[in-house]
N, C-alpha and C positions, 0 to 999 in steps of 0.2 A: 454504300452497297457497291462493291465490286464486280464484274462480270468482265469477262476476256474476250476482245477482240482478236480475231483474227482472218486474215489480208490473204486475195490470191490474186493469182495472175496479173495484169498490168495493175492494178491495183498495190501492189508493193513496190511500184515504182515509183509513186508517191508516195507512199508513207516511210520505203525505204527500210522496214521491218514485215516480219510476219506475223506478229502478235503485241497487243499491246493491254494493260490492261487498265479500266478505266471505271474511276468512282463519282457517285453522286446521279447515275444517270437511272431514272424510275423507269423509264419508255425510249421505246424504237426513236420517236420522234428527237427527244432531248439527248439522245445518245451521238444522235445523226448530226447533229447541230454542235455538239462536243466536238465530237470527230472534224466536222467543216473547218470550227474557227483552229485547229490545229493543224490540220492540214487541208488550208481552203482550195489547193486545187479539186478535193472532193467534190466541191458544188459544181463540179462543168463533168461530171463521170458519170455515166450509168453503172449500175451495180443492182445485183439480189442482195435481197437480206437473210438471213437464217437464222434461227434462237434453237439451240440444240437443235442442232441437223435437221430443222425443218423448216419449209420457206415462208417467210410473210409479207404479205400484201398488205397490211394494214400497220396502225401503231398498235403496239403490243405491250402489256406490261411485260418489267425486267425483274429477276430476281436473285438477290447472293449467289452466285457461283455459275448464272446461265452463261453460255459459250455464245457470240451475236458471229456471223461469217459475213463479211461481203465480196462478194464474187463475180469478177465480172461477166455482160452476157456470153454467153459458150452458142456454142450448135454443135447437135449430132449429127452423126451418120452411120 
C-alpha cells in the first residue's frame, strides 16, 4: 500500500526532498519508524502530522493513496 509523503519547512532539510513516496506502512506509527530508519535524523525533530490535510494526535490507520504531511511546529500572528 502506497501513500505520499510529503516534507516542509526545516524538515526538508533532512530529508533534502519534498515528497517521497512510501510502501508497506498500515499506521501513523510504522510510517513514522520507516521515515526514522531512513532518515534518522528524524528521531531528534519535532513535527505535526497530517493524513489528508488534517492533523493527528494519535496512530491512525493508513490507506492506498492517503497524503501523511509533516510539518514542522509554526506560530501565528
Amino acid at each position: 500500500m502506497e501513500v505520499q509523503v510529503i516534507f516542509f519547512g526545516s524538515i526538508t532539510d533532512i530529508t533534502l526532498d519534498n515528497s517521497v513516496v512510501i510502501d508497506g506502512c498500515v499506521d501513523i506509527n510504522s510510517l513514522v519508524q520507516t521515515l526514522i530508519e531512513r532518515y534518522p535524523a528524524l528521531a531528534n525533530k519535532k513535527y505535526f502530522v497530517a493524513v489528508n490535510q488534517k492533523m493527528v494526535h494519535e496512530n491512525s490507520k493508513l490507506k492506498m493513496g492517503d497524503t501523511v504531511a509533516l510539518m514542522p511546529p509554526f506560530s501565528g500572528g
